[in-house]
N, C-alpha and C positions, 0 to 999 in steps of 0.2 A: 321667128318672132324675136325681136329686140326686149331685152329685158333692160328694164333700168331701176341701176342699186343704190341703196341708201350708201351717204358715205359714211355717216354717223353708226347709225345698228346695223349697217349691210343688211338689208331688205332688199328685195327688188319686186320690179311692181312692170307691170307691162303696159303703162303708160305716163308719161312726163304728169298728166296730171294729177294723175293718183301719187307721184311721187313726189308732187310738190303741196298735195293736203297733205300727205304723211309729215313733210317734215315740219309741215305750218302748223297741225292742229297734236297729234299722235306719237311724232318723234320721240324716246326719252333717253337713247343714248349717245348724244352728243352732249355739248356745251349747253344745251338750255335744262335738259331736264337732270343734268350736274347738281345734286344737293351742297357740292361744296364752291361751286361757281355762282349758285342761287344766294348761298351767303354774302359769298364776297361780294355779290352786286348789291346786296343791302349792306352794306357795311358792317357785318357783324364783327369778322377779323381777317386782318390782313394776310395776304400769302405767304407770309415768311414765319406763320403761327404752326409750330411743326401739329401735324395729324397724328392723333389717336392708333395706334397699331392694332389690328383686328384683335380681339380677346379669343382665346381659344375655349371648350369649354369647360378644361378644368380652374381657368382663372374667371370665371364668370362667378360672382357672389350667389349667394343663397338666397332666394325674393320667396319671400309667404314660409312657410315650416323647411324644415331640413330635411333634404333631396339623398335618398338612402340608393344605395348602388344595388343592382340585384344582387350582386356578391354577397351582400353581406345577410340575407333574408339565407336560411338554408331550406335545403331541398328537401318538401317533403318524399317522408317514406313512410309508406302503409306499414310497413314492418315493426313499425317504432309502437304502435296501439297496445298492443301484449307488456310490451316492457311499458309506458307510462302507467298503463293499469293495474300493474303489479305493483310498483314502487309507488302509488295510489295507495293500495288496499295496503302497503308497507306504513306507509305514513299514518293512515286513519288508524291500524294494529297501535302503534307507536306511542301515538297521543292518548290512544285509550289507556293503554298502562299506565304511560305518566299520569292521567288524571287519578288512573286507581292508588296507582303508587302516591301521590300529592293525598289524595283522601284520608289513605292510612299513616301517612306522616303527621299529616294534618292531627287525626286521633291519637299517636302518639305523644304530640309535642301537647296536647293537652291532658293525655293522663300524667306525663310528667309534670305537667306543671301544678296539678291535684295533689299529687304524691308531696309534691315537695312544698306547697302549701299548707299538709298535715306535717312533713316533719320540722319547718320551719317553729310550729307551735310546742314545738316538745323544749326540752331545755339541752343547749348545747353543750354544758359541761359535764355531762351526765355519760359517763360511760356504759352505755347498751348491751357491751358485746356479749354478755354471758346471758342478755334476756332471747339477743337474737342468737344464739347458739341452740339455744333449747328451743323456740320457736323452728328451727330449721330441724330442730331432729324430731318435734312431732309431727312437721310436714310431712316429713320422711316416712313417721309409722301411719300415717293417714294414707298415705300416699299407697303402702306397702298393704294395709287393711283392704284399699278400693281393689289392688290391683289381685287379694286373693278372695275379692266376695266375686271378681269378674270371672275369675278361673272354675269358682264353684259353680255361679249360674250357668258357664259353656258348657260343663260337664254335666248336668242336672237338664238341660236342652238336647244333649246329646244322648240323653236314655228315652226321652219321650216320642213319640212317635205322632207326627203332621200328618194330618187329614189322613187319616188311617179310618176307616168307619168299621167298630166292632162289631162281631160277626158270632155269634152262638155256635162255639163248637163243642166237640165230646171231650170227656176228659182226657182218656188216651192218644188224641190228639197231638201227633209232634208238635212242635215250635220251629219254627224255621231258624235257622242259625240267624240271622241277621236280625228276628223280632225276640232274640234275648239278647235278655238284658245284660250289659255289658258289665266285668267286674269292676268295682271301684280301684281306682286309682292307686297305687301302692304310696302310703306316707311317705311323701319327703322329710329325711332329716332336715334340719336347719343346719343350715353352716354357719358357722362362725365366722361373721365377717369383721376384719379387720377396720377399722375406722380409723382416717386419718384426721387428728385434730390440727386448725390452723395455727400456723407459726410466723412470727412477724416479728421483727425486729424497731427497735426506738418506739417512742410513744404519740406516733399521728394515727387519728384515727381513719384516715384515709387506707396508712396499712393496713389495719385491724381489719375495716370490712375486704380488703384485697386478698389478705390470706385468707379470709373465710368463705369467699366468692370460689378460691382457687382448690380450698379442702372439700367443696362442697361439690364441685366438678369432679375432682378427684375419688370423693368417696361414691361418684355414681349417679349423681344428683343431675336432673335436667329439664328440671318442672321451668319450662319458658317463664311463668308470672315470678317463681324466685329467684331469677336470674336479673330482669326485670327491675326487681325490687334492690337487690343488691345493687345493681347499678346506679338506681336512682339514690341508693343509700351512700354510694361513693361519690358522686357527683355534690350532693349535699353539703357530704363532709369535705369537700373540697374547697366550695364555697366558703363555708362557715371560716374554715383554719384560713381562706386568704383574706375574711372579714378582720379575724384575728390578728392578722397581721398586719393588717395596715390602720387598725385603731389601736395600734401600740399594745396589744396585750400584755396585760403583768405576768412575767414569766418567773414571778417567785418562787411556784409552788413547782416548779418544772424540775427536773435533775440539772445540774449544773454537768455541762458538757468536761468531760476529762482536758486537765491543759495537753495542749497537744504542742508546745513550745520546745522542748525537749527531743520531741519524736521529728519536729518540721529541722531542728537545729540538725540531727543525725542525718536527715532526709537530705538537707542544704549541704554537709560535709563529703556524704557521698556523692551527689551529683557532682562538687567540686574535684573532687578524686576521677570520677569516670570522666570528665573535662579535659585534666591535665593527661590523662593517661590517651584517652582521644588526642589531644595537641602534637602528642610526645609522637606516637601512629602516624599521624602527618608527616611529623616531620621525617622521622627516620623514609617513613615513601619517597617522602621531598628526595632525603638523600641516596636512596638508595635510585632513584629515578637520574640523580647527576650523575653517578656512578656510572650509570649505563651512555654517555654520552658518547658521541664518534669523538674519533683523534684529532678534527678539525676544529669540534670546538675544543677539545684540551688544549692543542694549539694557541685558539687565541686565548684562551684564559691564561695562559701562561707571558702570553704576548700582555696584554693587557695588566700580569703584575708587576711583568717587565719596565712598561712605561708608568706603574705605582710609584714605583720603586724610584724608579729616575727621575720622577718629579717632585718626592718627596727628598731624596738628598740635591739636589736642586734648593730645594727651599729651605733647606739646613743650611747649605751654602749661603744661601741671600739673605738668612740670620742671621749665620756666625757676622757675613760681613757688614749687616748694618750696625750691628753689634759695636763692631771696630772703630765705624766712622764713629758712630757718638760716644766712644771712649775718648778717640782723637781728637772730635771737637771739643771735651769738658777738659784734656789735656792743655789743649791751644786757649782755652780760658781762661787756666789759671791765673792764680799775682805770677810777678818773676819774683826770683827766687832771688834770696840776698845772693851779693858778692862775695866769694870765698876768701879768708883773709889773708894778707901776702904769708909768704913761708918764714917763720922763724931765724932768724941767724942763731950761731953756736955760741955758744956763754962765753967766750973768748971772743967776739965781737960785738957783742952786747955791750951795752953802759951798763956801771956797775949797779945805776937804778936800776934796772930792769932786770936784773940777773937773781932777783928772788921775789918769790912768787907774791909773798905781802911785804904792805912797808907800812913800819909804826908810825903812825901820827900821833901828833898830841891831842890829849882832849878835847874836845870844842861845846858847846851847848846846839841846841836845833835851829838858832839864830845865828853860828857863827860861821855861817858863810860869808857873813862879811869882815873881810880881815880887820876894817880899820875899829870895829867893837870893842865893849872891854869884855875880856873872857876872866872868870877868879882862878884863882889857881892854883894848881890842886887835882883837876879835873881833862880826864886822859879820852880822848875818844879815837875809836880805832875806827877805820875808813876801808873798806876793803876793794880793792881792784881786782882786774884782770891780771895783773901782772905780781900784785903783792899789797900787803898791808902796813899800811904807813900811820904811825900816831905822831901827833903834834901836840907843845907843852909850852903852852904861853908865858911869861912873865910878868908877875905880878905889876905892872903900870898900865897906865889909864892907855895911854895907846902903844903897844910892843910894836917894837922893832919886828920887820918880817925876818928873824933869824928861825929856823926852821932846827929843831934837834933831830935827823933820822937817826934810828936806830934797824939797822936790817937783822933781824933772826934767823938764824939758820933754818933753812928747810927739817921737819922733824925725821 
């Protein structure tokens, strides 16, 4: 039998007819029943519009709530019931405390705040300590009284006899060792007990009740409510002295603190001392640490004062010699120096002017430089040269003759 196959979805059908309804009516994997051919023949977009690449399904968005993996749900285990249950009934134990514990804090924080309420009304500059000293030690024989009327009713319990129903018997009748009566108790001495009184130093009352907290421990004391009390009496006074402090209290009546200027000055000298003798430790380390150097660095240490050395008379040199030039140059500055004057000839070729040292002139006034004056006469002036001194003696007329009178003097 002839089969005939779709060429589209490869079907095949055993007759041309049935194969040609299939592709007319039924077909959908060819060209017609194409979603993206069905586009492009209504014009939606062209074929050179690139296609969508298949999304995978971890690039698929999240549509309606967020899509949990089973991974991450864990696997139940029946086993697990015993343990939630327990750490259950852990948690419900837990919170019950806490609520009790919150209750009794809660009662706390308001008997302290009653307490301190009463001692807020008291007056704060009033030093208490020796009313509450004596109140703590009749607590103590109150306390001491309860604890010997307890010890007599145990013992006064212990002779009588519980539901015992008395019985009529003979006189000769023993007693059973157990239904006598027991001797009384042999007197305790009292001992002497030492008693520690509190000790505090400076004057806050903060100390005061602190040493009396700590003597009161000390001396045996453990009664919760004056423990208590003292605490609440310390917290008080704590307040109070920081009230005091910060509204400026007058601290007249207070002890004046010792100067301690003196003692900080001695304090400041030795530190300076332990300083310098610390510095001084350094250093001798420093040195005895170079001491220990290898040969390579002595080497170049030595190398390196080497080239000190030669740079430093280097620069002596290029002192000394700038040194020179600016002598040279204020030398080359100078004026020049006069002309030295020719050499003397021997007195034997000398003129006989010139052959002593002065030459006499005649008088002249401070006007008679000019020869043709009238000079009076009478009047000698002596003129003294390089070579000698020379005086000149005018004659009495109105204009002299220039006869000149030298007189040469012998050298003396």
């Amino acid at each position: 039998m002839d089969a005939f196959k779709c060429s589209d979805c490869h079907m095949t059908f055993g007759t041309v007819g049935l194969l040609q309804k299939h592709k007319r009516k039924f077909c959908v994997g060819g060209s017609l029943g194409d979603p993206d051919n069905l586009l492009l023949r209504k014009g939606l977009y062209s074929a050179d519009t690139p296609r969508q690449r298949p999304l995978s399904p971890d690039d698929r968005p999240l549509e309606g709530s967020a899509i949990v993996s089973k991974k991450d749900y864990p696997h139940y285990n029946p086993n697990q019931e015993a343990q939630l249950r327990q750490l259950a009934e852990n948690h419900g134990r837990q919170m019950e405390y806490l609520q009790i514990k919150n209750r009794d804090l809660e009662k706390q924080r308001e008997d302290i705040r009653r307490r301190l309420e009463q001692l807020g009304q008291r007056v704060p500059g009033k030093d208490n300590s020796a009313d509450l000293l004596a109140e703590l030690r009749a607590q103590e024989e109150r306390n001491q009284k309860s604890l010997n009327d307890l010890r007599r009713q145990l013992f006064e319990m212990g002779q009588k006899r519980v539901n015992v129903i008395e019985v009529e018997k003979p006189m000769n009748y023993p007693q059973p060792i157990i239904q006598q009566t027991l001797p009384p108790p042999p007197p305790q001495e009292k001992e002497r007990k030492s008693y520690i009184y509190p000790v505090y130093y400076g004057s806050s009352l903060v100390a005061e009740i602190s040493a009396m907290r700590q003597a009161y421990l000390q001396n045996g004391g453990n009664e919760r409510d004056v423990l208590d009390q003292l605490s609440q009496m310390q917290a008080e006074a704590q307040r109070i002295e920081d009230e005091m402090k910060n509204s400026n209290y007058d601290n007249r009546h207070r002890e004046k603190k010792p100067d301690l200027s003196g003692k900080m000055n001695m304090i400041e000298m030795e530190n300076d001392r332990l300083h310098k003798e610390l510095m001084l430790l350094q250093e001798q380390n420093f040195l005895s640490q170079n001491k220990r150097k290898s040969d390579r660095e002595d080497e170049l240490e030595r190398e390196l004062q080497r080239l000190r050395e030669e740079q430093l008379r280097k620069m002596l040199e290029l002192q000394n010699e700038i040194a020179l030039l600016k002598q040279r140059a204020l030398w080359e500055r100078r004026p020049e120096p006069l002309p030295a004057p020719p050499p003397q000839p021997k007195n034997a070729e000398m003129p006989w002017l010139l052959q002593r040292p002065y030459v006499d002139v005649e008088p002249m006034q401070p006007y008679d430089q000019y020869p043709n004056r009238y000079v009076p006469t009478g009047h000698h002036t002596w003129v003294s040269t390089q070579h000698g001194k020379m005086s000149r003696q005018v004659p009495p007329t109105a204009r002299p003759e220039r006869d000149y009178n030298v007189d040469i003097d012998e050298p003396d």
